[in-house]
Backbone as a printed PyTorch tensor [residue, N CA C, xyz], in Angstrom:
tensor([[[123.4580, 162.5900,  45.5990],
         [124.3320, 162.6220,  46.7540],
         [123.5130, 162.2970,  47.9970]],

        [[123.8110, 161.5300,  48.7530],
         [123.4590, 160.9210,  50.1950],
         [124.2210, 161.7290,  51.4140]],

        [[122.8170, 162.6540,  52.1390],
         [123.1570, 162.6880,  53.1330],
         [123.3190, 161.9590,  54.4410]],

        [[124.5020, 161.7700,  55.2240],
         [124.2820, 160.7860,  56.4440],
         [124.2020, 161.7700,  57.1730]],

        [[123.4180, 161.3980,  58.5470],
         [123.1670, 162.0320,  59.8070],
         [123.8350, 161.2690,  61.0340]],

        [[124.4980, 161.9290,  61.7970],
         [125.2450, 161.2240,  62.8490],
         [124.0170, 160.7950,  63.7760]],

        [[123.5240, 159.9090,  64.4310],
         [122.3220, 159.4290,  65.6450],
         [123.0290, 159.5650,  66.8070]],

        [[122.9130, 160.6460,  67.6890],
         [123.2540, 160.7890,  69.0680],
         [122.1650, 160.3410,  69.8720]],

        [[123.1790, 159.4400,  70.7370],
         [122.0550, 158.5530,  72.0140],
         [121.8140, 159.5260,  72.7760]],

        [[120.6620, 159.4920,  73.9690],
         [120.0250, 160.6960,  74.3920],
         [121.5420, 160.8420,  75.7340]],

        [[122.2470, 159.7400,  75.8350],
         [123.0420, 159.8090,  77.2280],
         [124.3390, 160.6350,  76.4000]],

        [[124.6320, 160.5870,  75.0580],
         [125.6320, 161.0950,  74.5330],
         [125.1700, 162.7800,  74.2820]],

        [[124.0460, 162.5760,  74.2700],
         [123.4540, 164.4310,  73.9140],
         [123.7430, 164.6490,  75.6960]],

        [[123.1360, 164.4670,  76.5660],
         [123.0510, 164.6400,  77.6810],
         [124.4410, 165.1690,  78.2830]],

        [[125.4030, 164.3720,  78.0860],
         [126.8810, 164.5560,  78.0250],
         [127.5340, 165.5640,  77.4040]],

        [[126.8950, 165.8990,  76.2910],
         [127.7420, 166.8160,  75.4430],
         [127.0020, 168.3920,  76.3460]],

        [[125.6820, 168.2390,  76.6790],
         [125.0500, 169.7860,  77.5310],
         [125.6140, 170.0090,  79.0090]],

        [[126.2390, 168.8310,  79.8780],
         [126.7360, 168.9400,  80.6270],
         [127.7980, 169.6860,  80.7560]],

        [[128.8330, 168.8450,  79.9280],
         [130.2930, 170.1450,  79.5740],
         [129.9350, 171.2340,  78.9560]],

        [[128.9360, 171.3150,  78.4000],
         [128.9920, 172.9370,  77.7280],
         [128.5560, 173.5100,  78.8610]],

        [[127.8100, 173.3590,  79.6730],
         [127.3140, 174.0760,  80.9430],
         [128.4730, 174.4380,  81.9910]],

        [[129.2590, 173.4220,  82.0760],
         [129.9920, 173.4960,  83.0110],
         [131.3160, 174.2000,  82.5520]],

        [[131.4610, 174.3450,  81.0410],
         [132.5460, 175.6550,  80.8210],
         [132.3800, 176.7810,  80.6330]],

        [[131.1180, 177.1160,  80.7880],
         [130.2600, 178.4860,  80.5120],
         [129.8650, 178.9740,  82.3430]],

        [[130.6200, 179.8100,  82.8480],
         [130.2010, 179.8520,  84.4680],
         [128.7720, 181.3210,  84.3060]],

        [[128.8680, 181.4600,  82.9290],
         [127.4590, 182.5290,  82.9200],
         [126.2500, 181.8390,  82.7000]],

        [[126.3110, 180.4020,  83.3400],
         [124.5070, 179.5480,  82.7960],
         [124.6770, 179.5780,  84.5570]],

        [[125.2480, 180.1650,  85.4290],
         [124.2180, 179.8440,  87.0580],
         [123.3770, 180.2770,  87.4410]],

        [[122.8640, 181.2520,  87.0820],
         [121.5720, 181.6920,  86.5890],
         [120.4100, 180.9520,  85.9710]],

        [[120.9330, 180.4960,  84.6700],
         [119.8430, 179.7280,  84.3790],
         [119.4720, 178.1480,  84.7080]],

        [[120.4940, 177.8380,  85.4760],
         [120.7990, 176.6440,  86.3280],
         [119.9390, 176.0690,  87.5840]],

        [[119.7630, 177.6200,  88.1300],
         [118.8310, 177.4540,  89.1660],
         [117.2140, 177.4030,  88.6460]],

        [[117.2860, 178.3560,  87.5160],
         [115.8140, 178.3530,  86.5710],
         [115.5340, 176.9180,  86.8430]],

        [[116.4030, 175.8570,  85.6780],
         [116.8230, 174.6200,  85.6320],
         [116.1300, 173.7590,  86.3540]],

        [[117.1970, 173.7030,  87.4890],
         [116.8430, 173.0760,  88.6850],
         [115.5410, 173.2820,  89.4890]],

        [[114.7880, 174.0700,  89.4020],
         [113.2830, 174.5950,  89.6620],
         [112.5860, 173.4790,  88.6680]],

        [[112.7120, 174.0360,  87.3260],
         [112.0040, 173.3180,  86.5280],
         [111.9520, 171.8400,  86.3890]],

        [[113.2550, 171.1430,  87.1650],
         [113.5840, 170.0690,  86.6510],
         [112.5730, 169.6040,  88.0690]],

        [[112.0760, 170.0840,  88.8330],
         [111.8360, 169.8550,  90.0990],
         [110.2580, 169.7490,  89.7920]],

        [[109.6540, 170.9010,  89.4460],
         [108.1830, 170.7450,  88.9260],
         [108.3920, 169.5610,  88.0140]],

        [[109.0070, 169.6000,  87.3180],
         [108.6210, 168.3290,  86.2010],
         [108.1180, 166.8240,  86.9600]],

        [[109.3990, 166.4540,  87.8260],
         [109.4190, 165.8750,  88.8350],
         [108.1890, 165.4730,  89.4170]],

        [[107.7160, 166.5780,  90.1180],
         [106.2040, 166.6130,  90.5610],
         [105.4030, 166.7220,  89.9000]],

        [[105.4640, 167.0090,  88.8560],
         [104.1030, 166.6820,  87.5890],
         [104.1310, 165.1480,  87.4130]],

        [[105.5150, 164.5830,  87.5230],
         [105.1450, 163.1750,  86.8910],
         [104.8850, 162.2720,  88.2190]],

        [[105.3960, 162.8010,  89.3190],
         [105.0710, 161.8330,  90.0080],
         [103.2840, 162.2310,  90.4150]],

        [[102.4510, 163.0290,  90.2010],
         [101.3140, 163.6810,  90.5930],
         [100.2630, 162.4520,  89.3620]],

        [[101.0890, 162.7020,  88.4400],
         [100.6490, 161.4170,  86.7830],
         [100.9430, 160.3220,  87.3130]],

        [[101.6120, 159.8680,  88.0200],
         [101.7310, 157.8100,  88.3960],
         [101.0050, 157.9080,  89.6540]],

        [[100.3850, 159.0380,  90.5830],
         [ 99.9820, 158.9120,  91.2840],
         [ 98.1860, 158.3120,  90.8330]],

        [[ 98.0330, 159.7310,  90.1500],
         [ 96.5980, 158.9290,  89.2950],
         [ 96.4550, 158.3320,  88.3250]],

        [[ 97.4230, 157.8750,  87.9640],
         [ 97.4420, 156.5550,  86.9750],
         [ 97.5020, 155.2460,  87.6900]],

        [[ 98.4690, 155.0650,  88.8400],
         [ 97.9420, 154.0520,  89.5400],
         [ 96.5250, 153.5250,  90.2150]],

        [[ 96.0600, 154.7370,  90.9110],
         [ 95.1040, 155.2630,  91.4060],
         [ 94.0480, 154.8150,  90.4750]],

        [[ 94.1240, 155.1280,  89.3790],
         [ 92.6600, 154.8190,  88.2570],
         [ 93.3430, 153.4000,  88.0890]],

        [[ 94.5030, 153.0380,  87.6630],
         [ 94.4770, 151.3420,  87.2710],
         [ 94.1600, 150.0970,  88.5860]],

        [[ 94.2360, 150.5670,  89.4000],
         [ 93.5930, 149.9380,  90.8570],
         [ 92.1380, 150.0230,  91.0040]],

        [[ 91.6040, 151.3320,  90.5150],
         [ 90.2950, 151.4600,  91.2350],
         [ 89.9360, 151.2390,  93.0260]],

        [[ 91.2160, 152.3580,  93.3140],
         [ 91.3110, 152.2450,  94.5470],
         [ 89.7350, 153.5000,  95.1140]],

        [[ 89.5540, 152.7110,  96.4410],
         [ 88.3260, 153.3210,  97.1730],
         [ 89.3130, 154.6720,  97.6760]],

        [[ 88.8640, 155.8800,  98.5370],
         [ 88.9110, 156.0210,  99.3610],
         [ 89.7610, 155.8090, 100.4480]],

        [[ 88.8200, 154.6660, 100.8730],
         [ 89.8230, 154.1330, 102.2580],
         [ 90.7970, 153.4590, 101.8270]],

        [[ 91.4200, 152.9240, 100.7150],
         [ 92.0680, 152.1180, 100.0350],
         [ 93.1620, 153.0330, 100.2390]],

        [[ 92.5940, 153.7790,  99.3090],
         [ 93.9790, 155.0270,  99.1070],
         [ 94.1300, 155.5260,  99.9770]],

        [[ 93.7500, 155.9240, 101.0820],
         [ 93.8500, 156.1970, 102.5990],
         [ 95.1010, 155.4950, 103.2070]],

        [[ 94.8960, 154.3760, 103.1370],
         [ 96.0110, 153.3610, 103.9840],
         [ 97.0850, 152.9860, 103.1550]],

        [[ 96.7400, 152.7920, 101.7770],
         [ 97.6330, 152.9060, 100.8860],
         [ 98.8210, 153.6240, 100.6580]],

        [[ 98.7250, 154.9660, 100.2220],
         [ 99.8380, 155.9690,  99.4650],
         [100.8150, 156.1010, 100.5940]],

        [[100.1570, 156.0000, 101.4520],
         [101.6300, 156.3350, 102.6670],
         [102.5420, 155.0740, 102.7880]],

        [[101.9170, 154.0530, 102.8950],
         [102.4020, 152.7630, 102.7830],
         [103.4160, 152.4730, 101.1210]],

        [[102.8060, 153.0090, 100.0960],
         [103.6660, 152.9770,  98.6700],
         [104.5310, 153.7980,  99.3210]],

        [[104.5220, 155.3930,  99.5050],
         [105.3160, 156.0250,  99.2790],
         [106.7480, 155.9930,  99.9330]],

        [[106.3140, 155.0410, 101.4960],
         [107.4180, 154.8160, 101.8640],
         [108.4890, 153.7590, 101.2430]],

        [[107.5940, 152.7970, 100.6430],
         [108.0070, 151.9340,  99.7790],
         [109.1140, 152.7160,  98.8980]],

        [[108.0990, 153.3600,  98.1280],
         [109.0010, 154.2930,  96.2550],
         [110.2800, 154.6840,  97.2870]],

        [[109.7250, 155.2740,  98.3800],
         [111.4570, 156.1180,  99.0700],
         [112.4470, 155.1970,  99.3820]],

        [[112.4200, 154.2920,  99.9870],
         [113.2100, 152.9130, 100.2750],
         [113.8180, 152.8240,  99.2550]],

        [[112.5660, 152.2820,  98.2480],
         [113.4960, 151.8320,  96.9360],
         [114.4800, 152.4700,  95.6260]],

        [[113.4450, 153.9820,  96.0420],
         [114.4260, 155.1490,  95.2880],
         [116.1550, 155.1460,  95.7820]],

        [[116.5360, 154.7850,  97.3550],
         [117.4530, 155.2180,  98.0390],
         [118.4730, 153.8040,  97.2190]],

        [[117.8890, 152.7870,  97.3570],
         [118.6060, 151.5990,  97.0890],
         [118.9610, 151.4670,  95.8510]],

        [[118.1650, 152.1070,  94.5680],
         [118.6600, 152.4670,  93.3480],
         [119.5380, 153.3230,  93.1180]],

        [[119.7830, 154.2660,  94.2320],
         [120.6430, 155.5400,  94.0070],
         [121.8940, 154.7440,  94.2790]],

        [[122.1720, 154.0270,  95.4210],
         [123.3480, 153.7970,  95.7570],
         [123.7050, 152.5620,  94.8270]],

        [[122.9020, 151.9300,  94.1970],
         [123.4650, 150.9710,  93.3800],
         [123.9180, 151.0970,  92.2400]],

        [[123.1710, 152.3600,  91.6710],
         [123.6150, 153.3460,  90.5240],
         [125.4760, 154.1390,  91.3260]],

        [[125.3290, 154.3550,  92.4540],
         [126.7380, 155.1210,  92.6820],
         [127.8930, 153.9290,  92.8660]],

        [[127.6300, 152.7040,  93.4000],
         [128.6190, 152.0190,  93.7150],
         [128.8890, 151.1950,  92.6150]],

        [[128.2830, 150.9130,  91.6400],
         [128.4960, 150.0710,  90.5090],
         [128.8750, 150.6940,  88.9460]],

        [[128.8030, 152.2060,  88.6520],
         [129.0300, 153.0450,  87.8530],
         [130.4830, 153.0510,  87.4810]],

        [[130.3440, 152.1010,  86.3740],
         [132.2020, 152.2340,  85.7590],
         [132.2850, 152.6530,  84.4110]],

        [[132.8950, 153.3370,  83.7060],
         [133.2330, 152.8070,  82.4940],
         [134.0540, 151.8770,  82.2800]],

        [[134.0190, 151.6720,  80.6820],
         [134.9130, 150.6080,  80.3430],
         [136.0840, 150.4850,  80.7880]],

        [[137.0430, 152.0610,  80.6460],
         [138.3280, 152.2910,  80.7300],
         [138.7120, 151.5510,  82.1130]],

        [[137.3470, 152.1690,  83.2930],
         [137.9340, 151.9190,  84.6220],
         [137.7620, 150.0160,  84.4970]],

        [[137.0530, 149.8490,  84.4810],
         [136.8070, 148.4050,  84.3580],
         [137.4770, 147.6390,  83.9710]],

        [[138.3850, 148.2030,  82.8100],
         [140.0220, 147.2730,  82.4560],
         [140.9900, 147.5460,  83.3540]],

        [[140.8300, 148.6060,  84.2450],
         [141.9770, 148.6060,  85.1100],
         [141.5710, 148.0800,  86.6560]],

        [[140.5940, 146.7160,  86.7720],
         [140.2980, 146.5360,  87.8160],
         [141.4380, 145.2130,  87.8230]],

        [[141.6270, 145.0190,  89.3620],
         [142.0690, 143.6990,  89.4160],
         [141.1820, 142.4080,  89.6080]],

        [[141.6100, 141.2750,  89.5220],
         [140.2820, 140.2770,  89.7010],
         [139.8430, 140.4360,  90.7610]],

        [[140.3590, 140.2770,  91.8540],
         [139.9560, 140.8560,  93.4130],
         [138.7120, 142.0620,  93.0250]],

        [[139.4010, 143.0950,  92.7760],
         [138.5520, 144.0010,  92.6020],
         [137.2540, 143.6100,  91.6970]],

        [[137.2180, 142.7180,  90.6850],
         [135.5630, 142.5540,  90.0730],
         [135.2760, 142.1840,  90.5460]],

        [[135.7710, 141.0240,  91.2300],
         [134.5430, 140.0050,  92.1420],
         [134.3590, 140.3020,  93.2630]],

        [[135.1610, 141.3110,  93.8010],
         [134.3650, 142.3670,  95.1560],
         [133.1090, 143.0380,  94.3210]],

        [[132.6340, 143.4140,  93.6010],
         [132.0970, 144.4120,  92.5570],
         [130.8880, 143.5550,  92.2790]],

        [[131.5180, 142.7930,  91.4220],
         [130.0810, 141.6760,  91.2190],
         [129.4630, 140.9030,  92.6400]],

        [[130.0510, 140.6800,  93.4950],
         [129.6070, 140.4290,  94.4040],
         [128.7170, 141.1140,  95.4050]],

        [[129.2380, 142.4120,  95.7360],
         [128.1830, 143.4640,  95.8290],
         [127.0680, 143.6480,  94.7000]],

        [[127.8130, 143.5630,  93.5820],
         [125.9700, 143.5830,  92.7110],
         [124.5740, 142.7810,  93.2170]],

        [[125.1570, 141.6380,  93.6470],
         [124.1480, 140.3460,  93.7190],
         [123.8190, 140.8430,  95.2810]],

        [[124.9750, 141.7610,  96.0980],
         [124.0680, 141.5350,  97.5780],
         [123.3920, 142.5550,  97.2740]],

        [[123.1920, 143.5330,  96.3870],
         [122.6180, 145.0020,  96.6290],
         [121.3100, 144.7650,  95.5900]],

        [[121.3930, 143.8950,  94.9730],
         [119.7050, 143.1110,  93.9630],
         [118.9870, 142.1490,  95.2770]],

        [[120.1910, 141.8160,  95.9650],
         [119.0270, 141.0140,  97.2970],
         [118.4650, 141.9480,  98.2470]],

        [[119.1280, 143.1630,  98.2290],
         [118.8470, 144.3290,  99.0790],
         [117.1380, 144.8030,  98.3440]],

        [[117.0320, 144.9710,  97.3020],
         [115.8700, 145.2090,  96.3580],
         [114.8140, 144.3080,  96.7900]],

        [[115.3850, 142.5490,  96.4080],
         [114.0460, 141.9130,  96.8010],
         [113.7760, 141.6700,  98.0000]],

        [[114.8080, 141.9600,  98.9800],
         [114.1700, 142.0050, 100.1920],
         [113.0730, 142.9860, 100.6130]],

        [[113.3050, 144.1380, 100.2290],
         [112.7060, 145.2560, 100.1950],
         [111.1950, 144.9890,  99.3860]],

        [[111.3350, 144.7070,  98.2360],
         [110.1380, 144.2220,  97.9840],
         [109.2620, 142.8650,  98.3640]],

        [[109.9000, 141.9080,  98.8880],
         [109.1870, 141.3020, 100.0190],
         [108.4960, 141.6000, 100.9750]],

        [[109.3080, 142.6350, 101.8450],
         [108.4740, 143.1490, 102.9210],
         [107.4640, 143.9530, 102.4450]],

        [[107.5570, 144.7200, 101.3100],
         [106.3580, 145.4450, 101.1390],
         [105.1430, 144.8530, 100.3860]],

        [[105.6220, 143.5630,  99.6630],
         [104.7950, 143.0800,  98.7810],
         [103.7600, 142.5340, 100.3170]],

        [[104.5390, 142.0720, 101.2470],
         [103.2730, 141.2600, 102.3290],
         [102.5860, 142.6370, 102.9010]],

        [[102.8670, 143.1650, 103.2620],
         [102.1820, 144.8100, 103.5180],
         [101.1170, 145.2630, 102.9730]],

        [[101.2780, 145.1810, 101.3050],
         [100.4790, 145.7230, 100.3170],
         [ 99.0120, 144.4480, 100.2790]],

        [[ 99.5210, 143.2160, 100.6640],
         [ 98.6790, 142.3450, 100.5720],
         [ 97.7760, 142.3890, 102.1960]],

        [[ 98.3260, 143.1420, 102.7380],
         [ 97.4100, 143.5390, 104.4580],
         [ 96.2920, 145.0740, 103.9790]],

        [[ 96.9610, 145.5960, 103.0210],
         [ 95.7480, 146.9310, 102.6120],
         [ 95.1250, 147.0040, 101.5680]],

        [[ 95.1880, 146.0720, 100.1190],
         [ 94.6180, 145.5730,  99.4790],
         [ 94.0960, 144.4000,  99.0350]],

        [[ 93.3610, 143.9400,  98.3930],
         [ 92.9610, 142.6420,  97.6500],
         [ 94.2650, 142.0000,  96.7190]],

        [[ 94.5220, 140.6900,  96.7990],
         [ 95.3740, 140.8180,  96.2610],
         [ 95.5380, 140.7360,  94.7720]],

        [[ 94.4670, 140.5930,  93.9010],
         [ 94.1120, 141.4040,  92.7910],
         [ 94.4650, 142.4670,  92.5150]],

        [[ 94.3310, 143.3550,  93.3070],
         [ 94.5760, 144.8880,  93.3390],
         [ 96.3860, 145.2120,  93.6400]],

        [[ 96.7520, 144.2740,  93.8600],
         [ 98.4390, 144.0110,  94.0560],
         [ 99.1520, 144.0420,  92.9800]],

        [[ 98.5360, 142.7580,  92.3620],
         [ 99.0560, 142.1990,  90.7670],
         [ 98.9020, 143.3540,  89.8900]],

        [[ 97.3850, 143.9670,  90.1930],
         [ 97.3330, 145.4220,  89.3110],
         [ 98.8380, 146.4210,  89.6410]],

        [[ 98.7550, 146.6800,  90.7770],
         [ 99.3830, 147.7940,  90.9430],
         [101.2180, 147.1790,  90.4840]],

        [[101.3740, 146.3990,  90.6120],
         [102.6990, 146.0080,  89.8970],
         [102.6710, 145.9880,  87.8970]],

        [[101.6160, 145.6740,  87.4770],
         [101.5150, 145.6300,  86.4040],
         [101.3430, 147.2390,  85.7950]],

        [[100.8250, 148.2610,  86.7820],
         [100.3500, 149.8730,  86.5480],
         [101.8230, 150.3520,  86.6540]],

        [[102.7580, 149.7080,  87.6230],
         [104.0460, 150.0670,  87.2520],
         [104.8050, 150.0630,  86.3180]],

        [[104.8420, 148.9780,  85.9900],
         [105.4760, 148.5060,  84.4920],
         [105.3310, 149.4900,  83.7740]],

        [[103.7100, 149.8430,  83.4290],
         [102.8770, 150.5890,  82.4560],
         [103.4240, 151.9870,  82.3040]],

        [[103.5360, 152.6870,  83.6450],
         [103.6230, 153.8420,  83.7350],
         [105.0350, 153.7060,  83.2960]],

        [[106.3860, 152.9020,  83.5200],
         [107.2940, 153.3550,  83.6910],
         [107.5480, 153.0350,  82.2730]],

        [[107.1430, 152.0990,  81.3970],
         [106.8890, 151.8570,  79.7760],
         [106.5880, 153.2090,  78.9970]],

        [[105.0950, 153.8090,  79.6030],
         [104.9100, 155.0000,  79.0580],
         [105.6290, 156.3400,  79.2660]],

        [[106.8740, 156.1760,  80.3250],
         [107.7110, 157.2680,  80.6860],
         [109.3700, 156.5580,  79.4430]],

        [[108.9850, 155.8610,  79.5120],
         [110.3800, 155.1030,  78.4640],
         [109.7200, 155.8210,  77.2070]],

        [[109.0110, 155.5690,  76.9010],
         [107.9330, 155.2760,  75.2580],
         [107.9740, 157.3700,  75.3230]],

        [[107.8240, 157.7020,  76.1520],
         [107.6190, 159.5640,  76.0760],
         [109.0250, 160.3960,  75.8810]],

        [[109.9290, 159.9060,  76.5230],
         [111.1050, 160.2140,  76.7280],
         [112.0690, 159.8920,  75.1400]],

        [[111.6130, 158.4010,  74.9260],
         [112.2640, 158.4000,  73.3570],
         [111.2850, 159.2370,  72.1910]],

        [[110.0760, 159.5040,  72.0980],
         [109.7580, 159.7100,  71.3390],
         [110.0460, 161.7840,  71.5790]],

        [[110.2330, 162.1360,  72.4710],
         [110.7190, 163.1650,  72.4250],
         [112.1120, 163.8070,  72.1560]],

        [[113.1370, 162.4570,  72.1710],
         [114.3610, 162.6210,  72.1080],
         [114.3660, 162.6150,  70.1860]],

        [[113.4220, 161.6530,  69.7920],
         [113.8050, 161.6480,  68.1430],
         [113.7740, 162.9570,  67.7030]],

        [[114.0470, 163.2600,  66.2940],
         [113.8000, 164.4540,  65.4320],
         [113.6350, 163.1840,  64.2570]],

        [[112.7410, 164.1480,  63.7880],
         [111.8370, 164.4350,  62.1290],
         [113.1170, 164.2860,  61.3720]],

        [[113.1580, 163.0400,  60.4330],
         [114.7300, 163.1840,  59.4780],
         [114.3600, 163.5020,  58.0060]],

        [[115.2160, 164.4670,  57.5490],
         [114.5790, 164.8700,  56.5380],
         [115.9720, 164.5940,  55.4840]],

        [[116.0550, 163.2640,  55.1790],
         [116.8080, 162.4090,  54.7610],
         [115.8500, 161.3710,  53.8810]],

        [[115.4710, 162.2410,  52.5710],
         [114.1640, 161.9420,  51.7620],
         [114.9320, 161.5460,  50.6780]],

        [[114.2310, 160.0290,  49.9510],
         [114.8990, 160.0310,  48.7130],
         [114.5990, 160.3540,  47.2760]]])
């Protein structure tokens, strides 16, 4: 006899802890725990891309001096412009069949101005980054991105799997 195992995507597990949280009004308590923790985590990882960039640059000192304030305003910019592009473009399917054409191509059309909103943003900072580093040290630090955000993909799935014990 063959056991099957149902494979829940991590956004379908994610979904299913949400509503259980939110019909249970005795987790506000551990909500705020939660939200603490979810907050250190936060700052653990951003404290990890800080010196992971940091070592994949082989930034000086003064490098990193003129630097991190200059990224960080960057990451904040660009954090803000992901948030809202994540809020204004978030449909499901259902809603998405009930758009009118008007309505997609208002939609898609904002997609394309709010991706020019991005590379503008990274224009201005890419000439910036090339006023406080080498621009060697540029190409690095875009490529340390990738890396880090690969090894936050690559950590995140390999923590979401379980061990299947679906042996033949």
């Amino acid at each position: 006899m063959k056991t099957t195992f149902v494979k829940i995507t991590s956004t379908s597990f994610i979904l299913i802890l949400v509503l259980m949280m939110l019909t249970n009004p005795a987790n506000a308590q551990r909500d705020k725990h939660k939200d603490g923790q979810h907050a250190a985590n936060r700052e653990k990882m951003e404290a990890q891309r800080v010196a992971f960039i940091t070592q994949e640059l082989n930034l000086t000192p003064d490098e990193a001096k003129g630097f991190w304030p200059v990224y960080n305003e960057y990451d904040a910019k660009r954090h803000e412009l992901s948030k809202s592009f994540r809020e204004s473009s978030h449909m499901n399917k259902a809603d998405i069949d009930k758009l009118t054409e008007k309505e997609a191509s208002e939609m898609l059309d904002n997609q394309i101005i709010e991706a020019q909103k991005y590379l503008d943003l990274r224009k201005e900072y890419h000439a910036k980054f090339k006023t406080l580093l080498p621009a060697v040290k540029v190409l690095k630090l875009y490529n340390a991105e990738r890396e880090f955000q690969k090894m936050l993909m690559d950590k995140m799935h390999n923590n979401n799997q379980k061990p299947s014990s679906d042996k033949k």
